[in-house]
C-alpha positions as a LaTeX table, in Angstrom:
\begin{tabular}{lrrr}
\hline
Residue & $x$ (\AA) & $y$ (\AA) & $z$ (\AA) \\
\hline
Unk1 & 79.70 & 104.63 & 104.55 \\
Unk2 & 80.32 & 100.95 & 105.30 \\
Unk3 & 83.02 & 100.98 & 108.36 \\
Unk4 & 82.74 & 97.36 & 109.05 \\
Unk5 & 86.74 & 96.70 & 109.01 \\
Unk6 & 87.63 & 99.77 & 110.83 \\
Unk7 & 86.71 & 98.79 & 114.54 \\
Unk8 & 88.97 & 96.10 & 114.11 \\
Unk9 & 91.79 & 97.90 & 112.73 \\
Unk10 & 91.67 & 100.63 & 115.78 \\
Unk11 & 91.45 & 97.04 & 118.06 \\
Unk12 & 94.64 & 96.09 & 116.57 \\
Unk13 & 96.90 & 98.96 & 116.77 \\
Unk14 & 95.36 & 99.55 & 120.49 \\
Unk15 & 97.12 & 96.44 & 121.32 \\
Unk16 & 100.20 & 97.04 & 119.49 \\
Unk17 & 100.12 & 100.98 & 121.66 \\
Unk18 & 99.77 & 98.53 & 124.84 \\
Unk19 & 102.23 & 96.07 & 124.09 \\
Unk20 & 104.97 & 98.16 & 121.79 \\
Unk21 & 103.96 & 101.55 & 120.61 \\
Unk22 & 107.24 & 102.69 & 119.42 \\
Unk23 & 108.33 & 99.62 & 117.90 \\
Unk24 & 105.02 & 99.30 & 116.31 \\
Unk25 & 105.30 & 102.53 & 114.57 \\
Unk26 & 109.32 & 102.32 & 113.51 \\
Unk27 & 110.04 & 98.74 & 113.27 \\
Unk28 & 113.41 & 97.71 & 113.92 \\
Unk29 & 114.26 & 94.41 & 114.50 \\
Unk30 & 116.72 & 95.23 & 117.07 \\
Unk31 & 114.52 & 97.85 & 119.07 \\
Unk32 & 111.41 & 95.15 & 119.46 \\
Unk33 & 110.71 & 94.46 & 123.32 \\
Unk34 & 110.47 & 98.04 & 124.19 \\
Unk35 & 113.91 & 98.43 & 123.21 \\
Unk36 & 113.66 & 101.93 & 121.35 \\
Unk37 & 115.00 & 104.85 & 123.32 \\
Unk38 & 112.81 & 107.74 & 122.83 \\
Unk39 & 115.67 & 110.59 & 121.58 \\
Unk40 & 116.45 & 107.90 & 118.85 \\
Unk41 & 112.93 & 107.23 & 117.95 \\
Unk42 & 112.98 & 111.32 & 117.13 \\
Unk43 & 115.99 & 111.51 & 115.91 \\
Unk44 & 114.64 & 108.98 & 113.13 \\
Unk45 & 111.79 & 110.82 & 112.47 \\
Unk46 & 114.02 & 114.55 & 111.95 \\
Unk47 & 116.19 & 111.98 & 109.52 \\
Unk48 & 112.72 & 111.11 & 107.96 \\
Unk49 & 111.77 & 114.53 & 107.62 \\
Unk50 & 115.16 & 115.73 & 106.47 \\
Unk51 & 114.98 & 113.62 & 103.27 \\
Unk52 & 111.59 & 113.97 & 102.36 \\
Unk53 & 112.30 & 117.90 & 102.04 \\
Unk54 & 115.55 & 117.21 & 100.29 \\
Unk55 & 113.53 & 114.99 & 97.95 \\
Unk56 & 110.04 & 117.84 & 97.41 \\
Unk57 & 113.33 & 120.25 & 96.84 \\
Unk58 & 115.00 & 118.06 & 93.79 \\
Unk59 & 111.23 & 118.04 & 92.58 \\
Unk60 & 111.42 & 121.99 & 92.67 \\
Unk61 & 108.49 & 121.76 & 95.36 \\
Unk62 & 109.19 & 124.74 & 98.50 \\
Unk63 & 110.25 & 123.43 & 102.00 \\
Unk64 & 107.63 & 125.50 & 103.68 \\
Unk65 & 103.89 & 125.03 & 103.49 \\
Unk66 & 100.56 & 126.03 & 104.71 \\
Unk67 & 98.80 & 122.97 & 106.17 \\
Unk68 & 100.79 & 119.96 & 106.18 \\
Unk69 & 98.86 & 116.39 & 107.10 \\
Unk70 & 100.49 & 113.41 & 108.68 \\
Unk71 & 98.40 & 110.29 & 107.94 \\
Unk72 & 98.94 & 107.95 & 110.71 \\
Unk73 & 101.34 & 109.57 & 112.58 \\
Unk74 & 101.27 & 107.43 & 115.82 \\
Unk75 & 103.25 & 108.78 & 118.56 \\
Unk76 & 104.40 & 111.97 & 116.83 \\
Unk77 & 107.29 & 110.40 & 115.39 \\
Unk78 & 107.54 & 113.27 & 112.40 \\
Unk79 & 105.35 & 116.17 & 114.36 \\
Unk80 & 108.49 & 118.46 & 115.53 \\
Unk81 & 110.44 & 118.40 & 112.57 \\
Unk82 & 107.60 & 119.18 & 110.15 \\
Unk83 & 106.25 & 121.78 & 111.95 \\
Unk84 & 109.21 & 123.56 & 111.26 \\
Unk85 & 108.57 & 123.63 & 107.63 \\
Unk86 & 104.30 & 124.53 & 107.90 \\
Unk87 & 102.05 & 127.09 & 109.29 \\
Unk88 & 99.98 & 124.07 & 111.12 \\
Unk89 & 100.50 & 120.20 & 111.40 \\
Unk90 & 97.81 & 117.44 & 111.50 \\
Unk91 & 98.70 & 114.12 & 112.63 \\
Unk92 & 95.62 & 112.02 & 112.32 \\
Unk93 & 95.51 & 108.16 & 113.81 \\
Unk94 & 93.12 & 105.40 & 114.57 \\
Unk95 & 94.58 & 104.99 & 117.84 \\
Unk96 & 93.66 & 107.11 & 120.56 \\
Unk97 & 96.72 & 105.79 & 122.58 \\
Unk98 & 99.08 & 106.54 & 120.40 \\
Unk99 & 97.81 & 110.52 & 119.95 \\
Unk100 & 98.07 & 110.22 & 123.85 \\
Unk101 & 101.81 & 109.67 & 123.17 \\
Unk102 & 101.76 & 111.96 & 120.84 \\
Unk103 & 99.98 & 114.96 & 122.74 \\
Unk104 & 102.90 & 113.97 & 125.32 \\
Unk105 & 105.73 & 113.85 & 123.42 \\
Unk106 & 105.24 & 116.80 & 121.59 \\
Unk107 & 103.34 & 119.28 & 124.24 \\
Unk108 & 105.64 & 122.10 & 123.22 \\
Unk109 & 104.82 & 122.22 & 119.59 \\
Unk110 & 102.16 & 124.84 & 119.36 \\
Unk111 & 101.20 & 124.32 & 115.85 \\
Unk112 & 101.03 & 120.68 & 116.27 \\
Unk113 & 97.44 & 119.14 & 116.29 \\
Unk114 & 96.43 & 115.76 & 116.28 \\
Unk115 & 93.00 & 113.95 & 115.94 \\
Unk116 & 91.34 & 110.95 & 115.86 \\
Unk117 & 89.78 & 109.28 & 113.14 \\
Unk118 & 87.88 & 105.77 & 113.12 \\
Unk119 & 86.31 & 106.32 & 110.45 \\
Unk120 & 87.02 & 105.13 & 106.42 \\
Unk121 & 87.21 & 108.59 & 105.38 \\
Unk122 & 88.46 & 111.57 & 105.94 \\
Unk123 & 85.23 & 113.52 & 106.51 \\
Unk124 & 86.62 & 115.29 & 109.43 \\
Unk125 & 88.27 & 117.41 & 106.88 \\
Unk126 & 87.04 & 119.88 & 104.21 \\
Unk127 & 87.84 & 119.95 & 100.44 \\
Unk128 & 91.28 & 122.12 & 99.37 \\
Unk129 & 92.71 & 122.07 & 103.09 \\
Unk130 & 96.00 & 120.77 & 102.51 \\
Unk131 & 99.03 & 122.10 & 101.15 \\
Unk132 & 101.01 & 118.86 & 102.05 \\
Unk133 & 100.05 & 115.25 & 102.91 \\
Unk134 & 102.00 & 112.31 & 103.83 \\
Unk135 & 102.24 & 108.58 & 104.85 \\
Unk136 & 105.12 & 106.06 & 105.55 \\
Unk137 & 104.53 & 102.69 & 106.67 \\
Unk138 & 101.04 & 103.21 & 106.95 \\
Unk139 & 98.39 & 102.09 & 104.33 \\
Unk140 & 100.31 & 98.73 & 104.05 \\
Unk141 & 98.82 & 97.87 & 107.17 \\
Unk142 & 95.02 & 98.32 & 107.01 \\
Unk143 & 92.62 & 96.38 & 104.66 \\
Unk144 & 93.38 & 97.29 & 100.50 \\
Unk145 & 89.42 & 98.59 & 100.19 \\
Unk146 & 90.56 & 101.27 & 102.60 \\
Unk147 & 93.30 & 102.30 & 101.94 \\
Unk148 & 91.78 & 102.85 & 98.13 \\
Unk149 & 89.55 & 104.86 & 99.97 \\
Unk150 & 92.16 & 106.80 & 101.92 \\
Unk151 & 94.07 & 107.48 & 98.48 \\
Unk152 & 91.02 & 109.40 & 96.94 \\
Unk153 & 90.05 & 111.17 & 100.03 \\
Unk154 & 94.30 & 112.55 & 100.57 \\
Unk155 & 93.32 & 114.33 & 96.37 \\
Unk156 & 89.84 & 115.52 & 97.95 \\
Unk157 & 91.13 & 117.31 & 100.64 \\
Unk158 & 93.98 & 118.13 & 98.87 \\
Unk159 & 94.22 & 121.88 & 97.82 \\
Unk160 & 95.01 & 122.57 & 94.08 \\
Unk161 & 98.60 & 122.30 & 93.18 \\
Unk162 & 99.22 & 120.40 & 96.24 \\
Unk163 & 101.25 & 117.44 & 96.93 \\
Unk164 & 100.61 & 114.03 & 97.93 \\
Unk165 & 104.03 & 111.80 & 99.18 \\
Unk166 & 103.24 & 108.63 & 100.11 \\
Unk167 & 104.77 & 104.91 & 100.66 \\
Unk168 & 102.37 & 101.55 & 99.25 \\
Unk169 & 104.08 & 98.13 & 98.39 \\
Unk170 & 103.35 & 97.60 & 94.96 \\
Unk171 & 102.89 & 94.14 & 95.30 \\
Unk172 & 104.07 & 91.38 & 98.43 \\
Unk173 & 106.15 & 88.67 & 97.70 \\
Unk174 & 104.49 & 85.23 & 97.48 \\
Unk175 & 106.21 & 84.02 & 100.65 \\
Unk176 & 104.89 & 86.88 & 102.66 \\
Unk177 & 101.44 & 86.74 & 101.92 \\
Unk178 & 99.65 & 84.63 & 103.89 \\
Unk179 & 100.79 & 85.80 & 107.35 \\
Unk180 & 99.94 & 82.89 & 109.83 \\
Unk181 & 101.44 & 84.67 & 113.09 \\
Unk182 & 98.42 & 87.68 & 112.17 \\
Unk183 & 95.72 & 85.17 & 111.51 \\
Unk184 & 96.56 & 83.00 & 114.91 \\
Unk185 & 96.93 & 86.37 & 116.82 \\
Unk186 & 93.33 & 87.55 & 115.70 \\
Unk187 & 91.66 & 83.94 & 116.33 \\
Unk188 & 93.29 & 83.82 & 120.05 \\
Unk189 & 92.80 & 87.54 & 120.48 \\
Unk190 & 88.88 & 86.16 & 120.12 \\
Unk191 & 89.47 & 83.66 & 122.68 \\
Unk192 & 90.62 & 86.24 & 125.35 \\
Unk193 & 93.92 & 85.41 & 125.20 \\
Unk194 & 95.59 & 89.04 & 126.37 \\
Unk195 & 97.84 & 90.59 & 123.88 \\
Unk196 & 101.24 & 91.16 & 125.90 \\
Unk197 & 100.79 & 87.25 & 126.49 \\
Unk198 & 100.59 & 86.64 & 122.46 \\
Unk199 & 103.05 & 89.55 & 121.55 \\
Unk200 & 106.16 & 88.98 & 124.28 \\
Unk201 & 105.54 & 84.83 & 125.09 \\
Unk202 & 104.43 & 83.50 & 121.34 \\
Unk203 & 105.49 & 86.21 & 119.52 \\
Unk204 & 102.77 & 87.10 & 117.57 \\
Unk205 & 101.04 & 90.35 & 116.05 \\
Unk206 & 98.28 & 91.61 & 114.32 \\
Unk207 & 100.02 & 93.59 & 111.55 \\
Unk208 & 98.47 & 92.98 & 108.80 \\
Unk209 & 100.70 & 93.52 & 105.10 \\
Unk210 & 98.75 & 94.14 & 101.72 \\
Unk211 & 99.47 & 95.76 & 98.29 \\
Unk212 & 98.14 & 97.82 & 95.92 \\
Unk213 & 99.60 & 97.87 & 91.91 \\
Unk214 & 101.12 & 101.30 & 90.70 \\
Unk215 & 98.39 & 101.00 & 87.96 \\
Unk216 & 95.56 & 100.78 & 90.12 \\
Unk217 & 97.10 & 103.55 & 92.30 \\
Unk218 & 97.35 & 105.97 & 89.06 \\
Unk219 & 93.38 & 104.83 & 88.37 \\
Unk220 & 92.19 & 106.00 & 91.83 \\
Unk221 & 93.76 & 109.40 & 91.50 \\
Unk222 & 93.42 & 110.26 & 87.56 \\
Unk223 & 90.13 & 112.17 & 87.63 \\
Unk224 & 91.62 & 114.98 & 89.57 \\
Unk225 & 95.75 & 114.31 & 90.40 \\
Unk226 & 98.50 & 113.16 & 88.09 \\
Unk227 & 101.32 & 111.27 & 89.35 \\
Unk228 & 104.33 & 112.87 & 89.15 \\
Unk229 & 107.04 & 109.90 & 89.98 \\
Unk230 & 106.70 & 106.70 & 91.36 \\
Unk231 & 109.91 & 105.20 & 93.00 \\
Unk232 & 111.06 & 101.95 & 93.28 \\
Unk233 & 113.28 & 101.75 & 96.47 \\
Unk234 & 114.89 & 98.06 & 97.01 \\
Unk235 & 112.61 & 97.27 & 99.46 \\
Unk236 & 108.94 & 96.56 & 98.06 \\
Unk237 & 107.45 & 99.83 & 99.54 \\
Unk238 & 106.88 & 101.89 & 96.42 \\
Unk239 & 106.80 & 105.46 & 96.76 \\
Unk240 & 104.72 & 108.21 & 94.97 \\
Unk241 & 104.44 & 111.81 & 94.42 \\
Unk242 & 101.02 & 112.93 & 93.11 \\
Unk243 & 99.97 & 116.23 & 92.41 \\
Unk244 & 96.42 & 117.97 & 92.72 \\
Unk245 & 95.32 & 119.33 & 89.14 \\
\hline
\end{tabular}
């Protein structure tokens, strides 16, 4: 398996835990600067959590569940409030200071585990472990031939008849694609230039943004999934709800 772009994605979002973790992972424009007081941050992610059962529910999908996966779960934003609804929670990240925050934040969850992966798969699981998997705000950010990668591994690991609810722009808008502030972050980054320097004085970052169509989406998952809804919210991150044949 060719994990070329990996290294530097798990460079990237080291920084970012450095420099901002929390705002990194939930990012409001008025929270930036370490600004983001932790009971809110939570609070956000029971909200979260709250409406994605509402929304399984309307779909006639249970609120509790075996084995539930959180695919890039940072700093444990979501941990607490799903392990309410599952026998055991994964949070999985290419950080290994955000699971640090993570393992801290959440040290009195007992069903709550969380692991790091580096690599472009999800080898560290086995076929039909899942009951639940989910992303927000997460596969926009690393390179498009991962993330297609990522896609078929969540229906691999999925188990039969479970369900896959996750967030992908559909496409970027023209204006937004180029993203200078990432590209001069990554060449000064090279230079030595430390990263609190380029995040707090020039305000740059290395978040990346990228898109993959609904189409190619339903291609990636046909052979063993169907798609059961794909939403449209105003903002361009599409939603979908995919179900393991």
């Amino acid at each position: 398996m060719n994990n070329s772009s990996q290294p530097k994605t798990n460079k990237d979002w080291e920084d970012l835990a450095q420099v901002d973790a929390l705002w990194a992972i939930l990012s409001d424009p008025q929270k930036k600067y370490g600004k983001w007081e932790i009971g809110d941050f939570f609070k956000e992610g029971e909200r979260e959590v709250s409406e994605i059962i509402k929304y399984l529910g309307s779909k006639g999908i249970g609120s509790k569940f075996g084995k539930i996966l959180d695919f890039g779960c940072g700093a444990g934003r979501l941990a607490q409030s799903f392990s309410g609804h599952c026998r055991e929670y994964y949070g999985v990240d290419v950080s290994r200071s955000m699971l640090k925050l993570a393992e801290k934040y959440n040290n009195d969850c007992p069903n709550c585990k969380f692991l790091f992966n580096e690599k472009d798969d999800l080898s560290i699981f086995g076929d039909n472990s899942f009951d639940l998997i989910y992303s927000n705000i997460v596969l926009q950010h690393i390179p498009s031939k991962d993330a297609r990668r990522y896609i078929a591994e969540f229906v691999r690991i999925l188990k039969p008849g479970g369900h896959l609810y996750f967030q992908l722009p559909g496409h970027i808008p023209f204006i937004h694609r180029f993203q200078p502030r990432r590209h001069l972050y990554t060449a000064m980054r090279k230079l030595g230039v430390p990263s609190d320097f380029l995040w707090r004085k020039l305000k740059l970052m290395p978040i990346r943004m990228m898109s993959l169509p609904p189409k190619e989406v339903a291609r990636i998952v046909e052979d063993d999934a169907e798609v059961l809804e794909v939403r449209f919210p105003r903002d361009y991150g599409t939603r979908y709800l995919i179900r393991k044949k």
